[in-house]
C-alpha positions in Angstrom: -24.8 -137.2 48.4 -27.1 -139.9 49.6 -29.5 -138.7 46.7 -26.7 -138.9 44.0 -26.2 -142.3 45.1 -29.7 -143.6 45.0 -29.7 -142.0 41.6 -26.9 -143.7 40.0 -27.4 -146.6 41.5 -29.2 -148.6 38.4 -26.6 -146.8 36.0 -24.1 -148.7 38.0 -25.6 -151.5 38.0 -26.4 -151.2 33.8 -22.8 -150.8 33.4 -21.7 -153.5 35.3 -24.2 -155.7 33.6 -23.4 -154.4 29.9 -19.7 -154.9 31.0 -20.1 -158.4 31.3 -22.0 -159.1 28.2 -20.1 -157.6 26.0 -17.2 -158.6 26.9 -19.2 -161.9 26.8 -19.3 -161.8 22.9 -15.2 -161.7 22.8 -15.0 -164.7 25.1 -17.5 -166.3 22.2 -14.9 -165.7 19.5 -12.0 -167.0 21.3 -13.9 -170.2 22.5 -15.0 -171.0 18.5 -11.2 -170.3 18.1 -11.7 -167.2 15.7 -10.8 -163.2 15.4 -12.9 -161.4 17.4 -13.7 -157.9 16.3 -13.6 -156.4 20.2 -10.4 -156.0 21.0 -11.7 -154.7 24.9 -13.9 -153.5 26.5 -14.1 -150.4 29.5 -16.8 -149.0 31.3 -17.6 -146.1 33.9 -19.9 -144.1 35.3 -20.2 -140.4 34.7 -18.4 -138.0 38.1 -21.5 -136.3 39.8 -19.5 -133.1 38.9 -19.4 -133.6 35.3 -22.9 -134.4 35.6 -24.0 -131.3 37.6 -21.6 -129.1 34.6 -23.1 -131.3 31.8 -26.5 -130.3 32.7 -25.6 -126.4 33.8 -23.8 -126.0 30.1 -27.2 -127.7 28.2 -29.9 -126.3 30.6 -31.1 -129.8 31.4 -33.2 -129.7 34.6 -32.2 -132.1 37.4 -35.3 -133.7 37.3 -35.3 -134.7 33.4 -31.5 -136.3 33.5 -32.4 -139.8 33.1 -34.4 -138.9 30.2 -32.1 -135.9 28.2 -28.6 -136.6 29.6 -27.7 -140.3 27.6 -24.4 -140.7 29.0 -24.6 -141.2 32.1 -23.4 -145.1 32.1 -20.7 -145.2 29.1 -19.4 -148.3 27.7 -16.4 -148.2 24.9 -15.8 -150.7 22.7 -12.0 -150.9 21.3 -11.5 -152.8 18.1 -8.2 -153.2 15.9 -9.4 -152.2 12.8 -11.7 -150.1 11.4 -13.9 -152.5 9.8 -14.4 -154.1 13.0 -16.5 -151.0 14.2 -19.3 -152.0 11.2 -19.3 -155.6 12.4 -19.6 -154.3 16.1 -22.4 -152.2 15.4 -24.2 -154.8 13.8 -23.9 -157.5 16.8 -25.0 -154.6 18.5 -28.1 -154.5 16.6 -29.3 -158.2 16.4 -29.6 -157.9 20.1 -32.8 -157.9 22.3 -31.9 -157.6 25.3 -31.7 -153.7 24.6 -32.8 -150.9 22.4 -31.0 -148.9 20.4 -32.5 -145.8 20.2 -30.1 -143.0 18.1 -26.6 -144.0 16.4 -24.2 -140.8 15.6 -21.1 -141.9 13.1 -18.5 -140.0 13.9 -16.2 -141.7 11.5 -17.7 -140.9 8.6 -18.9 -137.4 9.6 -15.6 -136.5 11.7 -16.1 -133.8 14.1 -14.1 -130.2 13.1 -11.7 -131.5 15.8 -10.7 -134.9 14.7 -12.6 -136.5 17.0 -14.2 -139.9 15.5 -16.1 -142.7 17.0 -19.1 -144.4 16.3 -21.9 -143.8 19.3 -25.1 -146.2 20.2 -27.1 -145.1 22.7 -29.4 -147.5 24.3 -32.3 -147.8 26.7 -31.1 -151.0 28.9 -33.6 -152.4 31.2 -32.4 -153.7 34.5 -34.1 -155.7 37.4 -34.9 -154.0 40.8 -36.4 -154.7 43.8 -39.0 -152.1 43.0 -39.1 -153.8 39.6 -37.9 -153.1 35.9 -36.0 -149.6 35.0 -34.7 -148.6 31.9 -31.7 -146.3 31.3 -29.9 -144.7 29.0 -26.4 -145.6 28.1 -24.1 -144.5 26.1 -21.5 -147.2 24.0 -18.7 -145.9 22.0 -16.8 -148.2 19.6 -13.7 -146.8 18.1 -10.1 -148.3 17.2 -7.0 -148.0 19.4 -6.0 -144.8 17.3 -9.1 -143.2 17.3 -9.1 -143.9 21.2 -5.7 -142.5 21.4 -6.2 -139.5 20.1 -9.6 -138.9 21.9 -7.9 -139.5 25.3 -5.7 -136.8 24.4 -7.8 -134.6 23.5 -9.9 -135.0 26.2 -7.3 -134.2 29.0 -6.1 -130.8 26.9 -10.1 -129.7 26.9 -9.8 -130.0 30.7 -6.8 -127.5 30.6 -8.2 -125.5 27.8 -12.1 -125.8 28.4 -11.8 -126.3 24.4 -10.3 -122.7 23.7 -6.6 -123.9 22.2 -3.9 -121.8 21.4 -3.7 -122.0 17.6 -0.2 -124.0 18.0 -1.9 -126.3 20.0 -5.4 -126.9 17.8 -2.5 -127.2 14.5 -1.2 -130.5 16.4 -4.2 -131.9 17.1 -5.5 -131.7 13.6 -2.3 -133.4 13.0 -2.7 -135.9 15.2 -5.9 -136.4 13.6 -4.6 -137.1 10.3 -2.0 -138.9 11.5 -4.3 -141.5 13.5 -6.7 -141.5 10.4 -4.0 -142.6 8.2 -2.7 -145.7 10.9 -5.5 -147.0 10.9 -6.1 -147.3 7.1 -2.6 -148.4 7.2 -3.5 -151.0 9.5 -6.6 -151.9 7.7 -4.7 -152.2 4.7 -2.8 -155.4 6.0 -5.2 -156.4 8.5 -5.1 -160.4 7.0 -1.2 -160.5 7.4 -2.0 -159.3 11.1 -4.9 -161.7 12.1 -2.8 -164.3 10.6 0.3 -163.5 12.5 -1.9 -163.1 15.8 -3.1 -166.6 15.6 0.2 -168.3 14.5 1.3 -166.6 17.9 -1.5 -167.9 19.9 -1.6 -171.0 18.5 2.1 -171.1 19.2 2.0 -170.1 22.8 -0.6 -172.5 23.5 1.2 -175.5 22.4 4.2 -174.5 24.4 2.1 -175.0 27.4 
């Protein structure tokens, strides 16, 4: 265990890190008093059991994770609207203080499942007392809907190992639609909702 430790030690420390500053750009939006397009942000480190079945499933040797397995540290990136996924991705890319090195849209190319998201993975480099490492990461930036769905879905898989009943795979394709059409719903009168958001702030602030 002592060796799993050692190893994901710099991917806790990336996600920590990458925590921080993106979360950091929200904090920039609300201090310039405008709509930020990052609702929240999460981050975690993937179980050494997923790991260990990750790599087992996609014949990845345990000496080559840190350069085939890119999700070790995930980040996800939760935004209202859809259009705010674009807007994220491109903050994401004016950045230098990482590399993006493969994005996979999910949105417009939505998996058989219903599964959509829009992936960046990165090589971050951290600081070390042996010096500078870089690791893969993993951020996904998706809407509340999309996010609902996918946490869904996720705990079924974990029942299901992906085989579902045909009753079951009928609902989620459902589901899909149904989240699909929210948020273009939502995006559809996304003005009326910023605008209400910041009467509201604005209004609670001056009650203070």
């Amino acid at each position: 265990m002592n060796q799993w430790e050692e190893f994901l030690s710099p991917y806790k420390q990336a996600n920590e890190e990458l925590k921080v500053k993106l979360k950091g750009i929200r904090k920039q939006y609300e201090l310039n008093n405008e709509y930020s397009p990052i609702e929240f942000v999460t981050g975690r480190i993937k179980p050494v059991g997923s790991i260990i079945e990750k790599a087992q499933a996609r014949n990845i040797d345990y000496d080559k994770l840190a350069l085939e397995m890119y999700d070790i540290c995930g980040l996800r990136i939760m935004c209202q609207f859809v259009d705010d996924i674009e807007i994220v991705v491109q903050l994401l890319r004016q950045r230098d203080d990482f590399k993006i090195v493969e994005e996979r849209n999910y949105i417009e190319h939505t998996k058989q499942s219903g599964y959509r998201s829009y992936h960046v993975i990165i090589e971050y480099p951290i600081e070390t007392i042996e010096g500078k490492k870089v690791v893969l990461a993993e951020i996904q930036i998706r809407t509340l809907a999309m996010n609902f769905w996918s946490t869904i879905e996720h705990t079924l898989n974990y029942k299901y190992a992906g085989e579902y009943p045909p009753e079951i795979q009928q609902r989620l394709q459902n589901a899909a639609q149904a989240s699909y059409l929210l948020d273009q719903e939502m995006n559809e009168i996304k003005e009326e909702i910023k605008a209400a958001q910041k009467y509201f702030t604005n209004n609670r602030t001056d009650r203070r």
